[in-house]
C-alpha positions as CSV (number, residue, x, y, z in Angstrom):
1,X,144.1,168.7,183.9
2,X,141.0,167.8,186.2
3,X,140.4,164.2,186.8
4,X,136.3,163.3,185.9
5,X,134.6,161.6,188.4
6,X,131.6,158.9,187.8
7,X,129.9,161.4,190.2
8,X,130.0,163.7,188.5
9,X,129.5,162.3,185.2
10,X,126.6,161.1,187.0
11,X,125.3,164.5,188.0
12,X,125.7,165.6,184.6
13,X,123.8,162.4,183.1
14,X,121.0,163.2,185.5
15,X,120.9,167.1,184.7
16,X,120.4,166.2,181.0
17,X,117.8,163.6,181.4
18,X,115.8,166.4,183.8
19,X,116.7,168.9,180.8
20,X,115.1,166.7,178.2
21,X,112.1,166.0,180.1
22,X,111.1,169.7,181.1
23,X,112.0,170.4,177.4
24,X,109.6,167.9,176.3
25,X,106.6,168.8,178.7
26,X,106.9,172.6,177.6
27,X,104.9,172.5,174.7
28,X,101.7,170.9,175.7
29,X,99.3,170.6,172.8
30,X,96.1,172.5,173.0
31,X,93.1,170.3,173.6
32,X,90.1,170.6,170.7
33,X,86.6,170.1,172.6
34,X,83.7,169.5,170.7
35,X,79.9,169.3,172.2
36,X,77.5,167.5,170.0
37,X,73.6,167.4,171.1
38,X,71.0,166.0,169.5
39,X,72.7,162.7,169.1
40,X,70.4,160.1,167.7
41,X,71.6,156.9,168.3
42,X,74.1,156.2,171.1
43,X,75.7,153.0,168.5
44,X,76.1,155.2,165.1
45,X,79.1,156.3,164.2
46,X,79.7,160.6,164.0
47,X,82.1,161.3,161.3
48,X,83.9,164.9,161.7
49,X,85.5,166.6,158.6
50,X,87.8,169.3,159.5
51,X,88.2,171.6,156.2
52,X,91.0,173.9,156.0
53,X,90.3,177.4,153.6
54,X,91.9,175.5,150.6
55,X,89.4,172.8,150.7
56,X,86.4,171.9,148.9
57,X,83.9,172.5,151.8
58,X,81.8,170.1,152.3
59,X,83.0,167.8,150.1
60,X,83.6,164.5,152.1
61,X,86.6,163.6,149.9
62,X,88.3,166.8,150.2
63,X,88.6,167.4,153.7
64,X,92.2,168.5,155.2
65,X,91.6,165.2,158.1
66,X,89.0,163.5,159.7
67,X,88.2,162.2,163.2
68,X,85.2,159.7,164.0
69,X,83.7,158.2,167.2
70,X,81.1,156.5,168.5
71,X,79.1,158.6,171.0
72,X,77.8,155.7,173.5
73,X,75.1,157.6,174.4
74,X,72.1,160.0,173.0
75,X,71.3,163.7,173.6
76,X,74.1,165.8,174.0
77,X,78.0,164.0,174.0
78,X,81.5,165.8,174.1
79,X,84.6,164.4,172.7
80,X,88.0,165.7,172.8
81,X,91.7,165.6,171.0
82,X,95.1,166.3,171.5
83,X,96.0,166.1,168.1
84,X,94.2,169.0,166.3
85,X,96.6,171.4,164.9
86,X,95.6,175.3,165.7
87,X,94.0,177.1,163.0
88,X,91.3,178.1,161.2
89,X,88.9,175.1,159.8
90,X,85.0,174.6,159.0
91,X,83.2,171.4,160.0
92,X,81.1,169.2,158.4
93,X,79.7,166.6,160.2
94,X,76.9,163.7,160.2
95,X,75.7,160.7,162.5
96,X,75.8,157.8,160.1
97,X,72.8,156.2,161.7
98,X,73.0,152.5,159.2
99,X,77.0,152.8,159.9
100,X,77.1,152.6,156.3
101,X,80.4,154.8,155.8
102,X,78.3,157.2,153.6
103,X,75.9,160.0,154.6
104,X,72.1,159.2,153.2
105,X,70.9,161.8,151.0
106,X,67.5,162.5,149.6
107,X,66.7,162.7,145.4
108,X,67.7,166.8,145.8
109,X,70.8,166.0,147.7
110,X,69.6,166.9,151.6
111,X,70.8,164.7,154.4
112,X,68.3,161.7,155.3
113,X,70.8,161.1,158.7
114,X,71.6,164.0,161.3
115,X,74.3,166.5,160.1
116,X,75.4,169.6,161.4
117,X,78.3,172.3,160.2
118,X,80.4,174.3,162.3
119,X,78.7,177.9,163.7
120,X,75.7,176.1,163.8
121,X,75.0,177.0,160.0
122,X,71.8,175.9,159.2
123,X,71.3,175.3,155.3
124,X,68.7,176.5,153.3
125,X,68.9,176.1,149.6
126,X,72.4,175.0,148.7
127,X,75.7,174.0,150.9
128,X,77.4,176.6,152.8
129,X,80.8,178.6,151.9
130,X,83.7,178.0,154.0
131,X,83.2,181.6,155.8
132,X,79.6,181.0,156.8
133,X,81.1,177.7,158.8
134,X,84.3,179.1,160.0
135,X,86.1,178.6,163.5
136,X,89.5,179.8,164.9
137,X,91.1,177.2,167.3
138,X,93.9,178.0,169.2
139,X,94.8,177.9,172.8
140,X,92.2,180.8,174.0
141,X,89.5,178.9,171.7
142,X,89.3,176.0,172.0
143,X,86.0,174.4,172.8
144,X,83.4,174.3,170.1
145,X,79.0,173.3,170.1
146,X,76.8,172.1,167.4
147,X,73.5,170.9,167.1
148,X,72.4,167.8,164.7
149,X,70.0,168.9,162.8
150,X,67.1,166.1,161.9
């Protein structure tokens, strides 16, 4: 029988460790990019609801997650995360210019604060469908513009 050595227990340790951390740093996440112009108000709030197919869409309270951030400046702001998962989603989203936590309507139900949806969809009559609003993300698309609309 072969006698172990602490070197080469060591080597072996050290192999592993490298193994782990190559293993690790092999599935980098794909970064979602979002550019936003028309911002408002570089101190108001922009709330993003991501909507999966199986959603209510637009329905604030039935959104599949949610990311918000405050732009720090006006005109046209990009923001980025690592922790999107790839797929298929519509967005709603809104500057909540009173930082009230809600989005301002008027008496017929149209947005009194800047909003914009995914595509660029531009409302007319009633709220979008999910289709109209749709976007694929995934590591070839990634990187996504809207426009506030006033």
């Amino acid at each position: 029988m072969k006698k172990t050595t602490f070197k080469s227990v060591g080597l072996l340790m050290a192999l592993m460790i490298l193994g782990f951390k190559s293993f690790s740093q092999g599935n980098p996440k794909t970064p979602f990019m979002l550019k936003i112009a028309n911002v408002k108000n570089a101190n108001a709030t922009i709330h993003i609801g991501f909507y999966k197919k199986e959603n209510n869409f637009p329905t604030q309270q039935q959104h599949a997650f949610a990311k918000e951030f405050i732009p720090g400046k006006t005109g046209e702001v990009s923001i980025t995360w690592d922790d999107v998962p790839e797929g298929e989603y519509s967005l709603a989203i809104y500057q909540d210019l009173d930082n009230s936590g809600r989005m301002k309507t008027n008496m017929f139900g149209y947005p009194k604060e800047p909003f914009a949806f995914s595509q660029n969809f531009k409302p007319k009559l009633s709220k979008p469908k999910f289709n109209q609003c749709k976007i694929t993300f995934n590591s070839s698309n990634n990187t996504f513009e809207v426009k506030l609309i006033d």
